[in-house]
C-alpha positions in Angstrom: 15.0 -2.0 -5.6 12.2 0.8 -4.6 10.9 2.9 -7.2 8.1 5.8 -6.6 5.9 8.5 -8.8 6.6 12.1 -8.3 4.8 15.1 -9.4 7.2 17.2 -11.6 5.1 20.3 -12.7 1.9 19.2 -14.2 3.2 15.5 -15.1 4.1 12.3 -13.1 7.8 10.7 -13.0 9.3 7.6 -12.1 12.5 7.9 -9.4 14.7 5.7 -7.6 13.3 6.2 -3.7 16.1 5.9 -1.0 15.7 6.2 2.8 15.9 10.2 2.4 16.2 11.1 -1.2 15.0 10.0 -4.6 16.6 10.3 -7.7 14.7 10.7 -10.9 14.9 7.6 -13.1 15.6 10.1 -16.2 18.6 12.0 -14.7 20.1 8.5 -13.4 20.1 6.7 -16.4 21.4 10.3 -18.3 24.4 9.7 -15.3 25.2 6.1 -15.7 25.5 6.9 -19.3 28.3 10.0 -18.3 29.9 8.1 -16.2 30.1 4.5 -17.8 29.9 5.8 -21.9 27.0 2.7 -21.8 23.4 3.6 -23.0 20.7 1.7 -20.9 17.3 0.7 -23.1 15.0 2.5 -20.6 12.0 4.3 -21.9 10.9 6.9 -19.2 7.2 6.3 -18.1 5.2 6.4 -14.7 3.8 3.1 -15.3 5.7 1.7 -12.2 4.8 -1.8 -14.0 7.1 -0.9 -17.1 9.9 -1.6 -14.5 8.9 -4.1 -12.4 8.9 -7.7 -12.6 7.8 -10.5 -13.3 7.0 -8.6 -17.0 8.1 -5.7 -17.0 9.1 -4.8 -20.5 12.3 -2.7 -18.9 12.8 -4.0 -15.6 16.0 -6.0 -16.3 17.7 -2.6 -17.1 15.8 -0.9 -14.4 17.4 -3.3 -12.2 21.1 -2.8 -13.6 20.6 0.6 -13.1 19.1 0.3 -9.3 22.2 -1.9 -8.5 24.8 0.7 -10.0 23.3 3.7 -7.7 23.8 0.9 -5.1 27.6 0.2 -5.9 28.0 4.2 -6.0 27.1 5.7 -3.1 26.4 9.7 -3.7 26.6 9.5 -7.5 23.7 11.1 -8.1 23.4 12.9 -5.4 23.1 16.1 -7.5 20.1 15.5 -9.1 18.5 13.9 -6.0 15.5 15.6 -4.2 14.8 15.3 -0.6 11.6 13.6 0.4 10.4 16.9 1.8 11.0 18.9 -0.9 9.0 16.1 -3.4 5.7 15.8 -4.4 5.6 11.7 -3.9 2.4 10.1 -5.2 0.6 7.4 -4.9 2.4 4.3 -6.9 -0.1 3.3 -9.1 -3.0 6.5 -10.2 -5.8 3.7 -11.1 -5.5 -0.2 -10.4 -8.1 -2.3 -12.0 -9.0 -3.5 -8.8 -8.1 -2.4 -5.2 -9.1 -5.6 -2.9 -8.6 -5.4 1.0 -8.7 -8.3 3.4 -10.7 -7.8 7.0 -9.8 -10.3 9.7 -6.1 -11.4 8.6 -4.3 -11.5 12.3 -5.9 -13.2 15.1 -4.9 -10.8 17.7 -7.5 -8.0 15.4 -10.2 -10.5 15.3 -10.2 -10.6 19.0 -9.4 -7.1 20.3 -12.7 -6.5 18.6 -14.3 -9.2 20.5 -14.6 -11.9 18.6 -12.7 -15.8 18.8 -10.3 -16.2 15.8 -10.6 -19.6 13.4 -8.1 -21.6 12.1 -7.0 -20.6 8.3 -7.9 -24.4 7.9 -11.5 -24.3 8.8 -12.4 -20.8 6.8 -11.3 -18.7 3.9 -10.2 -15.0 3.7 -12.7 -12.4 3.9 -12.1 -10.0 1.0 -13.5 -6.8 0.2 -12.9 -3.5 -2.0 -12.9 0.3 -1.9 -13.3 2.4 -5.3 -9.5 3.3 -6.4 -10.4 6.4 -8.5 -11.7 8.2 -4.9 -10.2 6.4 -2.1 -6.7 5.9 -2.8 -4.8 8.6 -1.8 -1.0 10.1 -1.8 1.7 10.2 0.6 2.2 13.5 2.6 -1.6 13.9 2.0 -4.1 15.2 4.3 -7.3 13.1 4.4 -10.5 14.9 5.5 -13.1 13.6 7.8 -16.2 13.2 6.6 -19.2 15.1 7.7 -21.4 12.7 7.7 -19.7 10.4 9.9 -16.8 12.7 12.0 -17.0 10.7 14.9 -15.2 7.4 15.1 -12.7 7.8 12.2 -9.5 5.0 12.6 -6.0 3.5 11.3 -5.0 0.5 10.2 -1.5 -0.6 8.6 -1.5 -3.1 6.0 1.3 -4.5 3.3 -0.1 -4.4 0.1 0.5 -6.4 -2.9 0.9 -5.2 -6.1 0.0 -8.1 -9.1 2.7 -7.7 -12.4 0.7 -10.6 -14.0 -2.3 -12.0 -15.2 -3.3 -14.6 -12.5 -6.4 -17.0 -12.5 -6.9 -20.2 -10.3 -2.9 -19.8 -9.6 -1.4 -22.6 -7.2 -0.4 -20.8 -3.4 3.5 -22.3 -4.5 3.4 -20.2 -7.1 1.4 -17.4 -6.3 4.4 -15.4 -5.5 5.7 -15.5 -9.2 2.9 -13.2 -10.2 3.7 -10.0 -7.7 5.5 -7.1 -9.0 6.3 -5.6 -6.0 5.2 -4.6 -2.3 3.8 -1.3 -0.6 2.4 0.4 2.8 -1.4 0.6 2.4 -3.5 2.6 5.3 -6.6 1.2 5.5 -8.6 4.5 7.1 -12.1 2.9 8.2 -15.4 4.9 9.7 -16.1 2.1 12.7 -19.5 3.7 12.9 -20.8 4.5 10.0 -24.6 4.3 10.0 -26.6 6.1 7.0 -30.5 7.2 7.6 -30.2 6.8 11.3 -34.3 6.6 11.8 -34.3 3.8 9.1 -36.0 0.3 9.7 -33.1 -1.9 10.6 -32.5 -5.0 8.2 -30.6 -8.2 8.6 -27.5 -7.1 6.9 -27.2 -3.4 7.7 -24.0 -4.2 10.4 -22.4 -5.7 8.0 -22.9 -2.7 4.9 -22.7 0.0 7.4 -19.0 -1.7 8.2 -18.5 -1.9 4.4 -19.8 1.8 3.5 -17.3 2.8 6.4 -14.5 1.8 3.9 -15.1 4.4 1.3 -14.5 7.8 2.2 -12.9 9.5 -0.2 -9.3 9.6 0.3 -9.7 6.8 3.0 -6.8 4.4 1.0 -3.4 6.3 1.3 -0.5 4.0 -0.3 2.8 4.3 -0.6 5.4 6.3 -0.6 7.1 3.8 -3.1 7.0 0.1 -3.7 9.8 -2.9 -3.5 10.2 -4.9 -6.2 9.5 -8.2 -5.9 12.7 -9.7 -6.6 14.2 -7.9 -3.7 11.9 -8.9 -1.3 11.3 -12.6 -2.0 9.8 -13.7 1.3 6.8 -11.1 2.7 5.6 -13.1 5.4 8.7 -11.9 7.9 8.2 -8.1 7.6 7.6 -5.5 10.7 4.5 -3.3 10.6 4.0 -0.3 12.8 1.6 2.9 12.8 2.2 5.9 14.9 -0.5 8.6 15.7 1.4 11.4 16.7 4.5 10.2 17.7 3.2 7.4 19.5 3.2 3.9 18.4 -0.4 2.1 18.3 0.5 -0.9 16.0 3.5 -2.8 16.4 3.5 -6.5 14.6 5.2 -8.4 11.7 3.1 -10.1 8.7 4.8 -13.3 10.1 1.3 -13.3 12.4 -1.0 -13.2 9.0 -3.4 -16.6 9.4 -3.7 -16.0 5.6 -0.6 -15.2 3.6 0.2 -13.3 1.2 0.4 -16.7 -1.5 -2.3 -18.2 0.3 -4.2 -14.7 -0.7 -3.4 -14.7 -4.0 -4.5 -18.2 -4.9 -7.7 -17.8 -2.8 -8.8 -14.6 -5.1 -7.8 -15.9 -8.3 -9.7 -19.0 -7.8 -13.0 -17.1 -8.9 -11.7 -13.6 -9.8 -9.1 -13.2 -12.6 -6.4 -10.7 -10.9 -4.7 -8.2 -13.7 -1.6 -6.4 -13.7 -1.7 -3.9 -11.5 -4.6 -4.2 -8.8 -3.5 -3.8 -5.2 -4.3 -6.2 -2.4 -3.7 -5.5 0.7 -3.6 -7.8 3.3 -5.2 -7.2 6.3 -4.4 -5.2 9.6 -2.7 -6.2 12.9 -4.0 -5.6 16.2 -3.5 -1.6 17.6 -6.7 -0.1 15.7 -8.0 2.9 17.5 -11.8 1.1 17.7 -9.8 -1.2 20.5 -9.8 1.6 23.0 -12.4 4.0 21.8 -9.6 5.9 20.3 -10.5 7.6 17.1 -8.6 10.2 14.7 -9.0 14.0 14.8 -8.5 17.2 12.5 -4.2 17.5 13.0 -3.5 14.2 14.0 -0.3 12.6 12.1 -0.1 9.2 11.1 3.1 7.1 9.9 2.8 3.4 8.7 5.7 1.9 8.1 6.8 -1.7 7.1 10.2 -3.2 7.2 12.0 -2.3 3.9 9.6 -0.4 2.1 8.8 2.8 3.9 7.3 5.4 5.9 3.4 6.4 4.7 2.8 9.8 6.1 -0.8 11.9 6.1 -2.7 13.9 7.8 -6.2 14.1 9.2 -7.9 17.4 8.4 -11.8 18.7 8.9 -13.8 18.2 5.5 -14.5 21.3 4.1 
């Protein structure tokens, strides 16, 4: 089951999301009353959560629903909008916490020079961007800053939305407590490097790298998420990212030294995760900062992972 927000007029609405279309939650559940004479106990909110599991208050009939578009092919085809012609946003307006993992694939860690480690002799590195100004829609353009224009870059990440409270969960059970997956983009400024004449301290590199990570609009996510349920193993999915037609990253989560369970239990061990905060887990090999290769005003991006979706944007000049 994928679900996704869309802007209808001034306000946000849930919908089914499909390869090509989406169909609002609202007019589906108005059809499979038409069409079946049964009345569904589904309140109509953009809280993706509402819907999800493993708490959603209406997922089981959320689910019911899914599965019936499923079984009827073209049903609801009349109410259904094209992907072009819809405003998708991003799936959740304001997690609690957006976390981000750096250093999650070996072949990243050495295309930037550097020897990977075995997950059993380290831990995950784990960082954050601001949610209210970095994440960012689908279809949207992202500008380049104009204080650092110069080495802007991609990277394709599945992220990992929590439906439950989790602290100091076990990895074997750190899967019960997702609600669902998405595409994340993880924009990054590679050299970022505020007060240029300053006097250089020990941990500048490392703060220069992290300042790099939030740009506004520098998080694009979506264009919908897959429930849980649906998806019960994430560790065998294909990532890709393509600038312009052209594919840069091309790998599968299957190549993660830290999974996604592994993740999870790693975080909650000393931070309490909430419903709703987004982790996303790390970037493949394929980064522009590889090759020198950096992003432009009018360059196209489009993540996609394997059963969730196509994340579209655009680069544009900051105004």
């Amino acid at each position: 089951m994928r679900l996704c927000r869309f802007a209808q007029g001034t306000e946000a609405r849930p919908a089914f999301y499909f390869d090509k279309l989406i169909v609002p939650l609202e007019a589906a559940k108005r059809i499979y009353r038409e069409r079946t004479h049964k009345e569904l106990s589904l309140p109509v909110t953009d809280d993706l959560l509402a819907y999800l599991p493993p708490d959603g208050k209406s997922f089981a009939a959320t689910r019911e629903l899914a599965a019936w578009l499923e079984t009827n092919p073209g049903v609801a085809d009349g109410a259904a909008l094209d992907h072009s012609k819809a405003q998708i946003l991003t799936p959740l307006p304001r997690p609690p916490k957006l976390l981000l993992l750096a250093g999650n694939y070996a072949a990243h860690i050495e295309e930037g020079g550097r020897n990977a480690v075995a997950r059993q002799k380290t831990f995950p590195y784990v960082f954050m961007k601001p949610p209210s100004t970095t994440l960012n829609h689908p279809g949207a353009s992202i500008p380049i800053p104009k204080v650092s224009p110069s080495f802007i870059d991609w990277e394709v990440e599945l992220g990992v939305i929590l439906g439950r409270r989790a602290k100091a969960v076990r990895e074997e059970e750190a899967l019960q407590y997702v609600a669902a997956y998405t595409v994340v983009n993880d924009i990054s400024d590679r050299k970022f490097r505020p007060n240029p004449g300053r006097e250089n301290r020990q941990q500048d590199q490392f703060f220069d790298w992290l300042h790099g990570k939030w740009h506004d609009g520098f998080c694009p996510a979506g264009p919908c998420v897959r429930s849980a349920d649906s998806l019960p193993d994430p560790q065998k999915l294909r990532l890709t990212l393509k600038v312009n037609g052209e594919t840069k990253q091309n790998a599968s989560t299957t190549q993660q030294i830290f999974p996604v369970a592994a993740v999870i239990a790693f975080i909650s061990s000393f931070v309490t995760l909430e419903p709703g905060d987004i982790i996303s887990t790390g970037t493949p090999s394929g980064v522009g900062n590889a090759t020198g290769t950096y992003l432009k005003p009018g360059d196209r991006m489009e993540a996609e992972i394997e059963g969730i979706g196509v994340l579209k944007n655009q680069m544009i000049a900051d105004r």
